[in-house]
C-alpha positions as CSV (number, residue, x, y, z in Angstrom):
1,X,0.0,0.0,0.0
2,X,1.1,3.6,-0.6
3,X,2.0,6.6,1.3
4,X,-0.9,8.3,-0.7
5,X,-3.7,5.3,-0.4
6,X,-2.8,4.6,3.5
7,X,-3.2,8.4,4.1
8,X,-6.2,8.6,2.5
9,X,-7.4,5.4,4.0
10,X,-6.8,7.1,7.7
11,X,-8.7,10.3,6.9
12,X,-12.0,8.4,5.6
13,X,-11.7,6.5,8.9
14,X,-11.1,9.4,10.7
15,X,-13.8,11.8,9.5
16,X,-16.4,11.3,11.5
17,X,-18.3,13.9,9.8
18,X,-22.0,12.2,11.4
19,X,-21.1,12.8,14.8
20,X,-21.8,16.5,15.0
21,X,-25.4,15.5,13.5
22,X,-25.9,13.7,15.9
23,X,-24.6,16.3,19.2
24,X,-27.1,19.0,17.4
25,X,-30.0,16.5,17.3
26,X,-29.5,15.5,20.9
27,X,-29.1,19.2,21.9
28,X,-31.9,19.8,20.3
29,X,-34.4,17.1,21.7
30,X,-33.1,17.9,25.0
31,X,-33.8,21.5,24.7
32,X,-37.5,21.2,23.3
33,X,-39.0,21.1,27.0
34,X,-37.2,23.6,28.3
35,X,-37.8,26.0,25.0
36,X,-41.9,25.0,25.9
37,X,-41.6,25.5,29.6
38,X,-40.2,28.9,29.0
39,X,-42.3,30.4,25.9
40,X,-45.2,29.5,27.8
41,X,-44.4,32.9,29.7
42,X,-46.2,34.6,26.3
43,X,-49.5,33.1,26.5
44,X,-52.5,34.7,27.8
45,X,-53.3,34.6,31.1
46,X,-56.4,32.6,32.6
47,X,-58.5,32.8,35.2
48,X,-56.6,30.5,36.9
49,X,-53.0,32.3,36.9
50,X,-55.3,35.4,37.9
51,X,-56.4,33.5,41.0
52,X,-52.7,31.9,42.1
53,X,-51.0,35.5,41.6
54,X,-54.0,37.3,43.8
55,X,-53.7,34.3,46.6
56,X,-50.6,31.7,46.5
57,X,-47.8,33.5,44.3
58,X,-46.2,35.7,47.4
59,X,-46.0,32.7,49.5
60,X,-44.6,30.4,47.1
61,X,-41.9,33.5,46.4
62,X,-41.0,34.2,50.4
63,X,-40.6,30.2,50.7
64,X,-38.3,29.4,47.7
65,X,-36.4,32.6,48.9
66,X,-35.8,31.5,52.9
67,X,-35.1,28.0,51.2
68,X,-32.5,29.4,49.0
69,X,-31.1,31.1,51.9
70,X,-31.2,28.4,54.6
71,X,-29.9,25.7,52.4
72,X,-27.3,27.9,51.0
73,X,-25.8,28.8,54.3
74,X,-25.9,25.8,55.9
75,X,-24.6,23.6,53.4
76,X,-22.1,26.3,52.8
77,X,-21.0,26.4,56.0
78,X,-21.5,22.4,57.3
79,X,-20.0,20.9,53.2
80,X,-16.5,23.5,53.8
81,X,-15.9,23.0,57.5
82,X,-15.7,19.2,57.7
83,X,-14.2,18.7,54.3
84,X,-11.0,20.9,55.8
85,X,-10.9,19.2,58.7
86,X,-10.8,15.2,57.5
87,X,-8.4,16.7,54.4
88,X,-5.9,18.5,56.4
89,X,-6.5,17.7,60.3
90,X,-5.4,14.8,62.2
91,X,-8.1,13.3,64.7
92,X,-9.6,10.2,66.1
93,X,-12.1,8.6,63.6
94,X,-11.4,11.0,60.1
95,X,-10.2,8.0,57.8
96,X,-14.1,7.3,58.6
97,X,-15.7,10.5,58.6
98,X,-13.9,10.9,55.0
99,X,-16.6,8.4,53.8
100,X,-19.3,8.6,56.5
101,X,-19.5,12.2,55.9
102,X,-21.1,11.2,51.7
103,X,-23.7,8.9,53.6
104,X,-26.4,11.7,54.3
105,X,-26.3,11.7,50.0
106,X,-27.7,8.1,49.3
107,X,-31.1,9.5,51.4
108,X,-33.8,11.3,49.6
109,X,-34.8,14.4,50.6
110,X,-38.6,12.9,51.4
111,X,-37.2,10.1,53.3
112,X,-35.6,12.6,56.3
113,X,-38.6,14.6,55.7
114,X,-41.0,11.3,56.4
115,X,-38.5,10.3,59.4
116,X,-37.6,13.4,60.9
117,X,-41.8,14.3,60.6
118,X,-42.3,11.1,62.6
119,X,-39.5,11.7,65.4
120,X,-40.3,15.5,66.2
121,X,-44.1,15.9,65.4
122,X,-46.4,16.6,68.2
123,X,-47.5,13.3,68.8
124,X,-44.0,11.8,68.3
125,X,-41.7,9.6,70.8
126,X,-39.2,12.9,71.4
127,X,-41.9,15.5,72.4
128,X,-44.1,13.0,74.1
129,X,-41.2,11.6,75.7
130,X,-40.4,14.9,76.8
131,X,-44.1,15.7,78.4
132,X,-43.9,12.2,80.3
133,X,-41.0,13.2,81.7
134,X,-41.9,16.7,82.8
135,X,-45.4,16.4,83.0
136,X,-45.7,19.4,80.6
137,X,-48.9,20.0,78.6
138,X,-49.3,21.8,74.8
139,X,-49.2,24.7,76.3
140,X,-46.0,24.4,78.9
141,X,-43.5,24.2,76.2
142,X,-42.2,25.5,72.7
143,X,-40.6,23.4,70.2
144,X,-39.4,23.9,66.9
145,X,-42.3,22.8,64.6
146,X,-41.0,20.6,62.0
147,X,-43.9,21.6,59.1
148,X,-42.5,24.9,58.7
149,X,-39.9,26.4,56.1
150,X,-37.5,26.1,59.1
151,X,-38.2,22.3,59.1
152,X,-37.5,22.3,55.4
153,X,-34.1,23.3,55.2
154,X,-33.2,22.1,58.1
155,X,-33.5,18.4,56.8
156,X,-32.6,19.8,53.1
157,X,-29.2,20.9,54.4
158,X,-28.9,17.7,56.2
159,X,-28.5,15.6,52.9
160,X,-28.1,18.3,50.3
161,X,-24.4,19.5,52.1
162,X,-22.8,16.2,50.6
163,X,-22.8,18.3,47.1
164,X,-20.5,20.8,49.0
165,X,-18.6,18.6,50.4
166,X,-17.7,16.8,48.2
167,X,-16.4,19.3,45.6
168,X,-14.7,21.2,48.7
169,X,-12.7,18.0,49.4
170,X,-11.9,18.0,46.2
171,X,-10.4,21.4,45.3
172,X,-8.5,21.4,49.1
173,X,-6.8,17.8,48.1
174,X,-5.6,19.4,44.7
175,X,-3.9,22.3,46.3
176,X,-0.2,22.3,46.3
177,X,1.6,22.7,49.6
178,X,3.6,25.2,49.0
179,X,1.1,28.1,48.9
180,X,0.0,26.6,52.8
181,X,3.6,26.4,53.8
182,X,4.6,30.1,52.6
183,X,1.3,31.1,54.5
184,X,2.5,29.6,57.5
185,X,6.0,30.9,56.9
186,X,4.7,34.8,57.5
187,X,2.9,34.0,60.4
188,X,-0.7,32.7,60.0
189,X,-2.1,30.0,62.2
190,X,-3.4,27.2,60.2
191,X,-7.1,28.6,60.8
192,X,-5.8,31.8,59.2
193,X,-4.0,29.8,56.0
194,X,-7.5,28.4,55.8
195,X,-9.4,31.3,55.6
196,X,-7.1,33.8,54.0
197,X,-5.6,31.0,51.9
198,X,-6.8,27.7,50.7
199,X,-11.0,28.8,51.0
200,X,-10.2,31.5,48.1
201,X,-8.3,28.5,46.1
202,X,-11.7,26.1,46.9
203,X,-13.9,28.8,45.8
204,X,-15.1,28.0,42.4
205,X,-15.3,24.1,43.7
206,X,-17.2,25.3,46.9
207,X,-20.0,27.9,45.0
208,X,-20.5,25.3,42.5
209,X,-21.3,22.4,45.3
210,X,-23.8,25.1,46.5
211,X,-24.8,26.0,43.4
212,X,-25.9,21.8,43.2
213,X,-27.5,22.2,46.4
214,X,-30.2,25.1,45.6
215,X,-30.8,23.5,42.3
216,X,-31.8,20.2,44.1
217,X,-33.3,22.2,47.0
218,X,-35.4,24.0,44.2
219,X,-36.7,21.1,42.8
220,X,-37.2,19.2,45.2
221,X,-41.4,18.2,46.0
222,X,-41.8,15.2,48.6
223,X,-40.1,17.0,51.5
224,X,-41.3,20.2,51.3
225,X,-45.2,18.5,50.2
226,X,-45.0,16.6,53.1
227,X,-43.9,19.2,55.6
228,X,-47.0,21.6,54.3
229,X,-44.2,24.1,52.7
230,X,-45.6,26.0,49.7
231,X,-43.2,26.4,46.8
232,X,-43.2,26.8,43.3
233,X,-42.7,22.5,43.2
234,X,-45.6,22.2,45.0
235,X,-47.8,25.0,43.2
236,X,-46.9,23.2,40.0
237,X,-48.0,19.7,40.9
238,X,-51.6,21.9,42.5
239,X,-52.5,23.6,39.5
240,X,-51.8,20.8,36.9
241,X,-53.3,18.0,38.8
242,X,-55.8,20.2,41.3
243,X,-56.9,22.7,39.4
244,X,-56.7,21.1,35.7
245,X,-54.5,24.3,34.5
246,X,-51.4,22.9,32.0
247,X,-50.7,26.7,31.0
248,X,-50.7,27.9,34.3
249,X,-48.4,25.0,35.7
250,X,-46.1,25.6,32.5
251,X,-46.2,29.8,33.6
252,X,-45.3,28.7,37.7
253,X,-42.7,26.2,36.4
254,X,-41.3,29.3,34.0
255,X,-40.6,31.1,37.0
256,X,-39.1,28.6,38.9
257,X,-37.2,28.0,35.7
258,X,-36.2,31.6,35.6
259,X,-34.8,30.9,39.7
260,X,-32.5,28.5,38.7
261,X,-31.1,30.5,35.7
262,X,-30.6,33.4,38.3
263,X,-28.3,30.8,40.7
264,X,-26.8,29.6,37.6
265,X,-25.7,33.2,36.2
266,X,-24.8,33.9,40.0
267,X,-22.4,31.1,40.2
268,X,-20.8,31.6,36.5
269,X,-20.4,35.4,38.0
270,X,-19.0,34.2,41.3
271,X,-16.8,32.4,39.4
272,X,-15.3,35.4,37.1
273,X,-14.7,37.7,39.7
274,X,-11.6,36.7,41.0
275,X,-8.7,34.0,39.7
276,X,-7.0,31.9,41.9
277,X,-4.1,29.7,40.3
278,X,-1.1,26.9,41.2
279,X,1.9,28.2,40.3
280,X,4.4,25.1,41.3
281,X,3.4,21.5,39.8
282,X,5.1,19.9,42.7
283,X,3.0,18.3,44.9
284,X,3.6,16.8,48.3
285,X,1.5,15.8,50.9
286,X,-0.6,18.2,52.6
287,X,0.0,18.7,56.0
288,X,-1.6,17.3,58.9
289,X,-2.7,19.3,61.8
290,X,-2.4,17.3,65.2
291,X,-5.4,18.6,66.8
292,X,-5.4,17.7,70.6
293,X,-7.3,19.0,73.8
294,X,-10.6,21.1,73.0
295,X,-9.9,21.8,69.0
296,X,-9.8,17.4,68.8
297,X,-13.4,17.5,70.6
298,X,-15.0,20.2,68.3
299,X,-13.7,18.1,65.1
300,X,-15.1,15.0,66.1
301,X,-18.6,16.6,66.6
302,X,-18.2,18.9,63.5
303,X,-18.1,15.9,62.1
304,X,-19.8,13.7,63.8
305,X,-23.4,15.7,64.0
306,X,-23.8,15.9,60.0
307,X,-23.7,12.1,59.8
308,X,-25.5,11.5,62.9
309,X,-28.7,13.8,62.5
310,X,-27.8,13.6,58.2
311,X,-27.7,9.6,58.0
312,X,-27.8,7.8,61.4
313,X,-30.9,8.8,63.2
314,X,-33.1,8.6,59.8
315,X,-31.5,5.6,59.1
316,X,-31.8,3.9,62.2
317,X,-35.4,5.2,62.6
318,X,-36.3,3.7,59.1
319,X,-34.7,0.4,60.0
320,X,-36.9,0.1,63.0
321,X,-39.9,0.9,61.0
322,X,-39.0,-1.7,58.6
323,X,-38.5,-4.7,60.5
324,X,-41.9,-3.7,62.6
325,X,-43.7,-3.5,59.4
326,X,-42.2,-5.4,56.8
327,X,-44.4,-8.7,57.4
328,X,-46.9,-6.9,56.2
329,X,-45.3,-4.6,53.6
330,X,-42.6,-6.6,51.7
331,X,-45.1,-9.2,49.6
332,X,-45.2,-9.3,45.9
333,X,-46.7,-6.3,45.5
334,X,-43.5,-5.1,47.1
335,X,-41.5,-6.9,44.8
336,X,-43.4,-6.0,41.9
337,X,-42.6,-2.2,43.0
338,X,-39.1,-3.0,43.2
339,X,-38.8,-4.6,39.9
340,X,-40.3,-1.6,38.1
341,X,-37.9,0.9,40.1
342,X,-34.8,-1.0,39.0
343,X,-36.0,-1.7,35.6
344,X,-36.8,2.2,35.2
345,X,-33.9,3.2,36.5
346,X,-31.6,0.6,34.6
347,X,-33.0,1.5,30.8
348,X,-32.9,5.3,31.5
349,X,-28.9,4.6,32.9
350,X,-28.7,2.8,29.6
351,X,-29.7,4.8,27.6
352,X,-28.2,8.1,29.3
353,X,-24.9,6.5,29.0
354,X,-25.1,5.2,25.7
355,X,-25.7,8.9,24.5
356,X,-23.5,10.8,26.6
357,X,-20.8,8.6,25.5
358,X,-22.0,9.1,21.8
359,X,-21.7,12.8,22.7
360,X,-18.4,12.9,24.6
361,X,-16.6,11.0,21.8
362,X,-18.0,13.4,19.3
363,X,-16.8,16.4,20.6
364,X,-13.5,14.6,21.0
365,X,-13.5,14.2,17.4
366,X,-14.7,17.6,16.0
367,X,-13.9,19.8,18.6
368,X,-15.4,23.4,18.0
369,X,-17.7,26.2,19.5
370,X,-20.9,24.4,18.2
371,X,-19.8,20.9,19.2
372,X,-19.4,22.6,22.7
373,X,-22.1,24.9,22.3
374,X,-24.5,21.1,21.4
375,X,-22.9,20.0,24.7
376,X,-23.5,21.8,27.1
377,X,-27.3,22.2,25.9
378,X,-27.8,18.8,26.4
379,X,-26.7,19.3,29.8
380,X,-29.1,21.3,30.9
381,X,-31.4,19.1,31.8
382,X,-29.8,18.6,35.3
383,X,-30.7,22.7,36.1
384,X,-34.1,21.9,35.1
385,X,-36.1,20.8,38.4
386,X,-37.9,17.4,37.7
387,X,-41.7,19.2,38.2
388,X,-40.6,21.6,35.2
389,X,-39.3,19.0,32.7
390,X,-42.6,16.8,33.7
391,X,-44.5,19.8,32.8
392,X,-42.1,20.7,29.3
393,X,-42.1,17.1,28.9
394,X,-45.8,16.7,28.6
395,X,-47.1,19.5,26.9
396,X,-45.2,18.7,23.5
397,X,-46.1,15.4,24.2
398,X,-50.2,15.7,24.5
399,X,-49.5,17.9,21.2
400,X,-48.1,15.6,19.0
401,X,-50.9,12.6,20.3
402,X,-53.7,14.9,19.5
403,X,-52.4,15.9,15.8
404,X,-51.8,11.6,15.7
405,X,-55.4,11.5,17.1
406,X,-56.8,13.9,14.7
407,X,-55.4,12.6,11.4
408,X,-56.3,8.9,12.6
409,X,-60.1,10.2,13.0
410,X,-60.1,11.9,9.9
411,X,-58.5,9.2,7.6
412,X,-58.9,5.6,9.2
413,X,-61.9,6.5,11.5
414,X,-60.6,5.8,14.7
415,X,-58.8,7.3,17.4
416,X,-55.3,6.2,18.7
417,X,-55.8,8.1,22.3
418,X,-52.6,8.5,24.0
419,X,-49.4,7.1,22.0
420,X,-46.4,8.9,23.7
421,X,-48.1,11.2,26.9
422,X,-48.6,9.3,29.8
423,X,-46.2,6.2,28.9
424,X,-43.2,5.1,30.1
425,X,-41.4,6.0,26.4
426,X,-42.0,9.9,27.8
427,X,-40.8,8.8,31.7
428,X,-37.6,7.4,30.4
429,X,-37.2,10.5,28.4
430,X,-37.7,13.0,31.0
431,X,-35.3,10.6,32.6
432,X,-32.5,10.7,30.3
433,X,-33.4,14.8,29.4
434,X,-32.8,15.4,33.5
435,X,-29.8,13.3,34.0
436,X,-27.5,13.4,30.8
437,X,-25.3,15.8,32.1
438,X,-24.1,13.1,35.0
439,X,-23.3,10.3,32.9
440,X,-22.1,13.1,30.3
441,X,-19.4,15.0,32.5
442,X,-17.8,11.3,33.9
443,X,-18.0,9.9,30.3
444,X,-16.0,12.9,28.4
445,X,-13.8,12.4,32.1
446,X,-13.0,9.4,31.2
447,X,-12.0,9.9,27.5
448,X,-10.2,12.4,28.5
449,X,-7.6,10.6,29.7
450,X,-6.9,8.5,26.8
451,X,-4.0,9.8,25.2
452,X,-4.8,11.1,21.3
453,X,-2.5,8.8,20.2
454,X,-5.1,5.8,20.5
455,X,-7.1,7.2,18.4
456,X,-4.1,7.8,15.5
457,X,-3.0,4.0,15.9
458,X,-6.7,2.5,15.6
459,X,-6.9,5.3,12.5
460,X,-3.9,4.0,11.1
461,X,-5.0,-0.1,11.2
462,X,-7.9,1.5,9.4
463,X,-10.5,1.3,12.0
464,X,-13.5,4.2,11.6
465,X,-14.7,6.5,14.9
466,X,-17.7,4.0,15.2
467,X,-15.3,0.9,15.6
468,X,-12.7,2.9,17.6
469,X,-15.1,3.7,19.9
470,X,-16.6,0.2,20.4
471,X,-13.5,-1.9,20.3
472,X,-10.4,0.5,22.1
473,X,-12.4,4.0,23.8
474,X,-14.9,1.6,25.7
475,X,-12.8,-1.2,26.9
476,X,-10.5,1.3,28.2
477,X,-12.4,3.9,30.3
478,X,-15.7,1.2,30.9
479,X,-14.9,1.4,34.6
480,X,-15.7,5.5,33.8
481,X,-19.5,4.4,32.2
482,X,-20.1,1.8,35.0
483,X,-19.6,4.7,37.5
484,X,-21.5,7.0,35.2
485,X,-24.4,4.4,34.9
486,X,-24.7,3.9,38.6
487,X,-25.2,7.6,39.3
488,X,-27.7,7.8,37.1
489,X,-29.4,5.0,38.0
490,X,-29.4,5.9,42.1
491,X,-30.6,9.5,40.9
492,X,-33.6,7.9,38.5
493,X,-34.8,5.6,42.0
494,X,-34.5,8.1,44.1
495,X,-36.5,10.4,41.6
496,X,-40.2,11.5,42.5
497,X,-41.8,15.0,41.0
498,X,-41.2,13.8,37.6
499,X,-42.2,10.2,38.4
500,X,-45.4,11.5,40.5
501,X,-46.2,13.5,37.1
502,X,-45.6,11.4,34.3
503,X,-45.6,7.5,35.7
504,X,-48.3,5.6,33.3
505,X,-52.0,4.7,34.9
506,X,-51.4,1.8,37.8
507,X,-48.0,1.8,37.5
508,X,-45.9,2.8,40.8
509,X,-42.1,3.1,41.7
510,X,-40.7,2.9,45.2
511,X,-40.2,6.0,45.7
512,X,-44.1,7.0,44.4
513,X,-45.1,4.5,46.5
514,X,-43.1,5.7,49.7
515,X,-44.9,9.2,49.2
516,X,-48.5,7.9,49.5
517,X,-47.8,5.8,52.2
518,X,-46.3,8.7,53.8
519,X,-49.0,11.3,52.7
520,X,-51.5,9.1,54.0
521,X,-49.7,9.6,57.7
522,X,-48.3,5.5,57.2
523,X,-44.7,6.6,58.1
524,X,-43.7,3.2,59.3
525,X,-45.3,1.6,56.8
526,X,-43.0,3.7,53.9
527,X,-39.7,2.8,55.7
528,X,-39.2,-0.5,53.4
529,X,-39.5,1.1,50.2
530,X,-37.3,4.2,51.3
531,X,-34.6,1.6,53.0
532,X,-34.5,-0.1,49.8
533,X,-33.8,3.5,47.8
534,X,-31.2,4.2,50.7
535,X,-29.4,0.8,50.2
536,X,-29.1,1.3,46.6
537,X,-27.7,4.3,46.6
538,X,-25.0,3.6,49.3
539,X,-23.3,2.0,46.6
540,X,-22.2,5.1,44.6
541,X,-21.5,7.3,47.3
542,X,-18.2,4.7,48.6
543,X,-17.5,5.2,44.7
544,X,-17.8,8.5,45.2
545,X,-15.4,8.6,48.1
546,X,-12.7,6.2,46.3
547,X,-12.7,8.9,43.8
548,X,-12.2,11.8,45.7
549,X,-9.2,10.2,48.0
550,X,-7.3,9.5,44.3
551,X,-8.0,13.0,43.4
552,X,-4.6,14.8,44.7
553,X,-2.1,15.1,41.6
554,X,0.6,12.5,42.6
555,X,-1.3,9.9,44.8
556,X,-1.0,6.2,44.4
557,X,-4.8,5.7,45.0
């Protein structure tokens, strides 16, 4: 073979010239419900959106906006603190605490609400144990009501500051040494280096983790449903289902829509206003504080209270539950439950991996501003809270069946009713549309990796981008989409707003099911379906960990 006909031979297998087709046809599928939910701010206005604006609209305003704040601060301030103190101090117990600390993430938001609901209401063991033992009454004593906006954030920072820490860890492990050790060297304490030092290093990593936390905080329904907190989540799921309004749900979910663009430009903002950079690429082991005496004590509890009140007390609580109830819970309607959970959740992990890889290799081979501009659109989907994407999932959706429904009248006399609205075809989309950009970010992290010069030598033996990806790019980073498919398969069970909205006619999940029970006051009843969600999901949070303790440039894990 020639010089000529091999060269030639490499650049027809190395074109690839489909693959940006397909990133613009993606983007473009996964931008459709967010283009509805938002142009639906141009339609008239009924007599419904009169009504919610003239009695509901303030409070669901002044509750998203003390949610914002409360979950901002404390996951802020609980995510930063103990991921400094288990990467750079030295105490009794933080080898666990390093992992311990990811727990409270595996537990859905609803499940703490439903456990926490049970421990502190009135009529639960901790204030009636407390009136048995002082012989108050109602009226002798104040406590903290748990169905309150207080109650809200207060259990939403308990397993939403995982997304803080975790990204906090992170960005203090990659810091280089020599920065902390020329702080030290002109005299600040090592509570001053972290303050005045590695904090404005962690910042982007640390806004982002709270940025993660709002988002999931604004989109969240179960918790603050149950806990009789009005928000924009709630408002939506009212005026579709309660008040038979899709326009006026689409115009509430626009606004809520328009709140998480606002944190979104806020963090990209953030981000720009100062740079913080490594200027050494030597990298030695951070230091390790020796706490001892009174500082040793406030670590352990710093620690120690997140994953106690975050994972330990819900947990326990819900395992109590569970063996009290499941006799009578866990039959085959239980497993039936089960099944369709995992089998949900294991075709939309599929199929969000399949494309995100499809994606990530494509903009690894054409690499431009509209190949990145296709990406991140098709990310987007994880800003959009599940309640909105139901809503921008369904209107197109009940569209397109009534033109279907229409034409089949007209021509063949008959009518086809509902084809895509309704069915689990548009649940798994709404899946994949809401959680691309997880299996997306750890896919193109994984092909990252793999040096360019794969890609010439598979070129060379005359293998095309289709059969370089299947036979080198996926053998080679496949422990990458294994982790990718597990997040998005814990996120999909753990998933109810969209679920609650869009699940097909006598079909329920475990985590559907978990919120009737509990809705219907049956708290001990739910714990099996919500220990089941927990146990999945404990899986990807040690994967999680492993991750972040191989994170430091230079370390052997």
């Amino acid at each position: 073979m020639t010089l000529a006909a091999l060269g030639a031979r490499v650049s027809r297998a190395g074109s690839g010239r489909g693959w940006p087709l397909f990133a613009f046809i993606v983007a473009a599928l996964v931008a459709v419900p967010v283009l509805v939910v938002l142009l639906s701010v141009f339609a008239p206005a009924t007599e419904v959106w009169s009504h919610l604006v003239d009695t509901v609209l303030g409070r669901y305003l002044e509750n998203t906006f003390w949610l914002v704040v409360g979950v901002g601060l404390s996951t802020l301030v609980t995510g930063t603190v103990t991921a400094w103190l288990v990467t750079t101090c030295r105490f009794p117990g933080r080898r666990i605490f390093e992992i311990a600390l990811l727990l409270p993430l595996a537990v859905p938001s609803y499940a703490i609400a439903f456990t926490y609901a049970g421990l502190f209401d009135f009529a639960g063991p901790v204030q009636s144990g407390l009136r048995e033992l002082f012989g108050w009454s109602r009226q002798d004593y104040w406590f903290p009501p748990i169905h309150s906006t207080f109650g809200a954030f207060l259990v939403m920072g308990l397993v939403l500051y995982p997304y803080v820490y975790l990204l906090a860890r992170a960005a203090f492990l990659e810091q280089s040494v020599c920065v902390l050790e020329a702080s030290r060297v002109l005299g600040r304490s090592a509570w001053q280096s972290f303050v005045q030092v590695a904090l404005p290093l962690a910042r982007p990593a640390i806004v982002t983790g709270v940025a993660l936390a709002l988002m999931e905080a604004l989109s969240d329904f179960g918790a603050v449903d149950f806990l009789a907190v009005d928000t924009f989540t709630t408002g939506i799921f009212r005026t579709w289902f309660g008040l038979g309004d899709p326009q006026s749900a689409a115009q509430l979910s626009a606004m809520l829509l328009a709140v998480v663009f606002v944190i979104l430009a806020l963090e990209r903002y953030s981000r720009g206003q100062a740079k913080y950079f490594h200027t050494t690429t030597r990298y030695r082991p951070l230091p390790g504080y020796q706490l001892n005496g009174w500082r040793r004590v406030l670590a352990i509890l710093a620690c120690a209270l997140p994953v106690t009140f975050g994972f330990l007390l819900p947990g326990g609580q819900l395992l109590v539950w569970a063996i009290r109830t499941a006799p009578q819970m866990v039959d085959a309607s239980f497993v039936r439950l089960a099944w369709n959970s995992v089998a949900l959740a294991a075709v939309a992990a599929a199929v969000a991996v399949a494309i995100a890889t499809t994606l990530a290799y494509a903009a690894r081979l054409r690499p431009s501003r509209p190949m990145t501009l296709s990406t991140r659109l098709a990310s987007i989907g994880y800003a959009v809270p599940g309640s909105v994407l139901a809503v921008g999932v369904l209107v197109p959706f009940a569209w397109v069946d009534n033109r279907i429904d229409d034409w089949a009248r007209e021509v063949l006399g008959i009518s086809t009713g509902l084809i895509l609205s309704g069915t689990l075809f548009a649940l798994i989309f709404a899946y994949v549309v809401r959680f691309l950009a997880v299996s997306f970010n750890t896919a193109e992290a994984g092909l990252a990796k793999v040096t360019p010069s794969i890609d010439g030598a598979a070129r060379t033996l005359g293998a095309g981008p289709r059969e370089t990806l299947r036979r080198v790019h996926v053998p080679m980073i496949g422990g990458s989409l294994i982790t990718a498919g597990l997040l998005v398969f814990v996120d999909v069970m753990k998933e109810l707003p969209a679920t609650l909205i869009m699940r097909p006619f006598n079909f329920n999940t475990l985590a559907v099911r978990a919120y009737e029970l509990a809705h219907d006051e049956r708290l001990a009843d739910s714990a099996s379906a919500v220990l089941a969600i927990v146990l999945v999901g404990i899986v990807p949070v040690y994967l999680l960990s492993r991750a972040i303790a191989g994170a430091r440039p230079g370390s052997s894990s």
